[in-house]
LUMDREN-961824 format. One record per residue (C-alpha): x, y, z. Coordinates in steps of 0.02 Angstrom, whole numbers, plus 50000, padded with zeros to 5 digits. Example, Ala and Ser with C-alpha at 12.3 -4.5 7.8 and 13.67 -1.06 7.14 Angstrom:
<atoms>
506154977550390 506844994750357 
</atoms>
This chain:
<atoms>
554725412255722 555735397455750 556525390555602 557015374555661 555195370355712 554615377155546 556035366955440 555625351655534 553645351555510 553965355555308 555055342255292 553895331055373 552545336155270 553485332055126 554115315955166 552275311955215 551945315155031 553525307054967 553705290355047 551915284954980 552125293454815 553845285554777 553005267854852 551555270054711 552615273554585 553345254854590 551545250354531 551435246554351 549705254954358 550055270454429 551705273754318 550435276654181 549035285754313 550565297654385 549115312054440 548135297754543 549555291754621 550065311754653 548135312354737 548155296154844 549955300354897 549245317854942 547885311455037 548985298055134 550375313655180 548555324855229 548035311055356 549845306355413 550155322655460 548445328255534 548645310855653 550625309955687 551235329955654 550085337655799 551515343655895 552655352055769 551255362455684 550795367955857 552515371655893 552505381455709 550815388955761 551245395155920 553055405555886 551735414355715 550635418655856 552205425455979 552905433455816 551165440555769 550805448155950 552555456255962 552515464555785 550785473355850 551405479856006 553035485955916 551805494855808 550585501855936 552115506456044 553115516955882 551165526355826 550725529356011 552895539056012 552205548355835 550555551355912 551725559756056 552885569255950 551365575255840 550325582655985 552205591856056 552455599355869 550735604355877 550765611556060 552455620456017 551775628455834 550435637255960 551525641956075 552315652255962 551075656255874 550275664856044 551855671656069 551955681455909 550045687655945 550335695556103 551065712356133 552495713356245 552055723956411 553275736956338 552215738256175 550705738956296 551425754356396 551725766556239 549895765556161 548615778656238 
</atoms>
């Protein structure tokens, strides 16, 4: 992810919640009513930033997505190697195991 995009969008957000919070706390009224003025404030920062903060959340968005896809195909690329070195264990194990089984052509030669 990119953390600049990231760090810029959060501190937007914030200061979309800030600025009118710290504006409605020079009211008399809401000094006393701190939790409505916390609840206005957070709906002014909601709308601010769903109107004016488009572009950094789908910059955010995007590099989560990139992130996201490349984790999986690091994933499904390392279990498809284990799937690989599984099924070579396994092939070698009978192999061997074939190996041991069968007489050699000079055991074959002594019995009647």
């Amino acid at each position: 992810m990119k953390a600049r995009s990231a760090l810029v969008y959060s501190v937007l957000r914030l200061l979309a919640f800030l600025v009118p919070f710290g504006i409605m706390m020079l009211f008399p009224i809401f000094q006393q009513l701190y939790w409505l003025a916390a609840i206005f404030a957070a709906l002014i920062g909601l709308s601010l930033s769903l109107l004016f903060l488009r572009r950094p959340l789908n910059d955010v968005t995007s590099s989560l997505g990139a992130n996201r896809c490349e984790r999986a195909t690091r994933a499904q690329k390392a279990a498809v190697d284990a799937d690989a070195g599984d099924e070579d264990a396994a092939a070698d194990a009978m192999a061997r195991e074939q190996a041991v089984d069968q007489p050699t052509k000079a055991q074959n030669k002594n019995t009647p």
